[in-house]
C-alpha positions as CSV (number, residue, x, y, z in Angstrom):
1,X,0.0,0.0,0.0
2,X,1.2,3.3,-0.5
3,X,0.4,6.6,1.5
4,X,-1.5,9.0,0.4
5,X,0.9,11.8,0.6
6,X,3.2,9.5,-1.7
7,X,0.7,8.4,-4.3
8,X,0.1,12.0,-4.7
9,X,3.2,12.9,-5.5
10,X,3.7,9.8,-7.8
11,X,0.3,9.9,-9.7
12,X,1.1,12.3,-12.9
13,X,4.0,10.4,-13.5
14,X,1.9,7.4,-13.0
15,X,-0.9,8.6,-14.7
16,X,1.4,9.8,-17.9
17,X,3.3,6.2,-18.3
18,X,0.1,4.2,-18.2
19,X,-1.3,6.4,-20.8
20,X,1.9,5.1,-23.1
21,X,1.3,1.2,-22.0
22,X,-2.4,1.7,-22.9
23,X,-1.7,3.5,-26.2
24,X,0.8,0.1,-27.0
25,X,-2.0,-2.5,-26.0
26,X,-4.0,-1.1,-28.0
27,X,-2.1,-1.0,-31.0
28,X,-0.6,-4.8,-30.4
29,X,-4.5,-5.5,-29.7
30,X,-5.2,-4.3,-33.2
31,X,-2.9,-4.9,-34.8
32,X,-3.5,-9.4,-33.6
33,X,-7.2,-8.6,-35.2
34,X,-5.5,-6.9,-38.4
35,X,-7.4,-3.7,-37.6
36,X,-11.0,-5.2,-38.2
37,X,-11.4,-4.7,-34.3
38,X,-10.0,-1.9,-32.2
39,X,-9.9,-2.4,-28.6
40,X,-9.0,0.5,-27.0
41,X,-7.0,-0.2,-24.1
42,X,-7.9,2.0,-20.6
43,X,-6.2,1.0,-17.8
44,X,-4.9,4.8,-16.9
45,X,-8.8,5.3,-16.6
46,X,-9.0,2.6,-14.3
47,X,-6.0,4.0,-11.8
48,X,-7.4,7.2,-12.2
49,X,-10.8,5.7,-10.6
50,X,-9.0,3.5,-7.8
51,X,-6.8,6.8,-6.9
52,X,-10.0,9.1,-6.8
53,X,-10.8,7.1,-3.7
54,X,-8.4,9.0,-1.7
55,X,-6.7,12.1,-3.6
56,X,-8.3,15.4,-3.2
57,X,-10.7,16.3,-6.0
58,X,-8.9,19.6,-7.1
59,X,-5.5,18.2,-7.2
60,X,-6.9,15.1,-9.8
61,X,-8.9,18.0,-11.5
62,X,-5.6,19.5,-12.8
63,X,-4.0,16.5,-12.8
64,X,-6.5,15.3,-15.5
65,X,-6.6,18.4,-17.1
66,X,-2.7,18.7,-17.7
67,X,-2.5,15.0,-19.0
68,X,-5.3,15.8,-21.3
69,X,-3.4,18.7,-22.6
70,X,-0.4,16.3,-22.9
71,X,-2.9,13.5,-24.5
72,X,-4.2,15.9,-26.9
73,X,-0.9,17.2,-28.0
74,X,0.5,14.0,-28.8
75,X,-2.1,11.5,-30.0
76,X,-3.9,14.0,-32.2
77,X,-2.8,17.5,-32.3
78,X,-5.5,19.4,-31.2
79,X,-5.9,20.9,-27.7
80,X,-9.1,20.2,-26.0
81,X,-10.9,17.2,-26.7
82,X,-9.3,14.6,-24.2
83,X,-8.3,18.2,-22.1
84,X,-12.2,18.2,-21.8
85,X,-13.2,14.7,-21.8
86,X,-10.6,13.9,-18.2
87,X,-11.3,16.2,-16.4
88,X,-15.1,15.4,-16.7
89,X,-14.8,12.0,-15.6
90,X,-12.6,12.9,-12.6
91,X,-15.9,15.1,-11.9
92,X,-18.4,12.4,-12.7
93,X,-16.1,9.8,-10.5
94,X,-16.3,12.3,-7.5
95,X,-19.9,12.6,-8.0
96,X,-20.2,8.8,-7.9
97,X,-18.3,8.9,-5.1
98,X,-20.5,11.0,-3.4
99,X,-23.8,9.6,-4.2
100,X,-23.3,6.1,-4.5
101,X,-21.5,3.9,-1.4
102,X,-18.0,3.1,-3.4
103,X,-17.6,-0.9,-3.3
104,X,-16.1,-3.1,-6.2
105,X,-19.3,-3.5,-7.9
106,X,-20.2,0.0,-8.2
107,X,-16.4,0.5,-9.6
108,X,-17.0,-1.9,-11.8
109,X,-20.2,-0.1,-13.6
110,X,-18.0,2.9,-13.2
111,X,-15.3,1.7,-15.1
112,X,-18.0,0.5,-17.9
113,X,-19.8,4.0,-18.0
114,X,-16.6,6.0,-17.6
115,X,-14.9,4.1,-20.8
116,X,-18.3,4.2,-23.1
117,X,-18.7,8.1,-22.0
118,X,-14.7,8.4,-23.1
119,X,-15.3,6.5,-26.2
120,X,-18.5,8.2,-27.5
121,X,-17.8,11.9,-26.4
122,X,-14.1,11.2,-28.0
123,X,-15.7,10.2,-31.5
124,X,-18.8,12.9,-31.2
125,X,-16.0,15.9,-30.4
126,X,-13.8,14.7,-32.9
127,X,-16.3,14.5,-35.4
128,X,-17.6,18.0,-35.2
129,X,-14.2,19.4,-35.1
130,X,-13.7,17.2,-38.8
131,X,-10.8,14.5,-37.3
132,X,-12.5,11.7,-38.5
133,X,-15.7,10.3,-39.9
134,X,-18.3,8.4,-38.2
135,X,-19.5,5.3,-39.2
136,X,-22.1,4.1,-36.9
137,X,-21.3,0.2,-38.5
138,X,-17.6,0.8,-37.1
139,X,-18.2,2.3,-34.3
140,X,-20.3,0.0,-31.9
141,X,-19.6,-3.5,-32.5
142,X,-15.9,-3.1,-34.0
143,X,-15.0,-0.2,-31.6
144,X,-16.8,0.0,-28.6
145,X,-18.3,-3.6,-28.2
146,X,-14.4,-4.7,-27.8
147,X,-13.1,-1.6,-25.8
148,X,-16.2,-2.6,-23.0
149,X,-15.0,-6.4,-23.2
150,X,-11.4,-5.4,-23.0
151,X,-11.4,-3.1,-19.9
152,X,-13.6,-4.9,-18.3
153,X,-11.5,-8.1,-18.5
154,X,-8.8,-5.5,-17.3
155,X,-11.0,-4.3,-14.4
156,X,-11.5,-8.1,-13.2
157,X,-8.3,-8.9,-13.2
158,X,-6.2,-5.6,-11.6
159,X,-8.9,-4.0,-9.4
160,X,-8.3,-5.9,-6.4
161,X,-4.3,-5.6,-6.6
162,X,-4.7,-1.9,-7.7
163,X,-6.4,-1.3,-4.4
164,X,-4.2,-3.2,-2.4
165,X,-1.5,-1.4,-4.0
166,X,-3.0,2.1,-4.0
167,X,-5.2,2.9,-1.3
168,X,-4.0,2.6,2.7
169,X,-7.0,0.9,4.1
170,X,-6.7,3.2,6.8
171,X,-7.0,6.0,4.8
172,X,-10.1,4.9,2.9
173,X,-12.0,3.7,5.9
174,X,-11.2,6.9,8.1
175,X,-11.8,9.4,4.5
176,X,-8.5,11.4,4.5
């Protein structure tokens, strides 16, 4: 387990170097299907929840923010649709925190909405700005459909060590 004080320091670096392992799995996951499926790897999603249960909400914020910035810049060149999109789901996982009682089922529907709301408000921005074109016959069962399956098989296998590893079950029981 780590404490809180460190993981905060440690968590944009983590955050940044599990955004490079997700953007190889993803490619070596295509490229095993020859491109006819994409399954879009999210495990830096899947930290980032796990970690919301005991970092501060405005330090995650910009955390998010900066990376999206960073995500942006590198992956496709315009500033502001994953600098939007991360942010927002640090929000929507501190509202889940709030309103629903956190417990690894409720992580797990988390995961599943976080990664479709990722997925869909990714394509819709990136459509309107003219970065790609949608086709809804791509999009859903050769896109999406394996994304879910993948990150899900992800969630079932590393929630359980993430947590050990990243959340001081003192912390988390006592809310600090």
């Amino acid at each position: 387990m780590i404490r809180r004080t460190t993981l905060k320091h440690i968590t944009p670096f983590l955050l940044f170097f599990l955004f490079l392992i997700d953007a190889h799995v993803t490619r070596v996951i295509a490229t095993l299907t020859d491109n006819v499926y994409v399954a879009n790897s999210h495990l830096a999603l899947l930290v980032l929840l796990v970690i919301s249960q005991v970092i501060d909400e405005r330090f995650l914020f910009w955390t998010a923010l900066v990376l999206g910035v960073l995500y942006d810049l590198y992956y496709i060149g315009v500033i502001g649709i994953y600098a939007v999109i991360f942010p927002l789901l640090v929000m929507l996982f501190y509202l889940f925190k709030q309103l629903i009682q956190q417990n690894t089922l409720t992580l797990f529907f988390t995961t599943v909405i976080s990664v479709t709301l990722f997925e869909f408000v990714s394509l819709l921005l990136q459509t309107i700005f003219g970065l790609t074109g949608g086709n809804e016959g791509f999009f859903v069962p050769r896109y999406l459909g394996p994304t879910l399956l993948f990150n899900i098989l992800i969630f079932v296998i590393l929630i359980f060590p993430l947590e050990r590893i990243l959340i001081d079950p003192t912390e988390k029981e006592l809310g600090i």
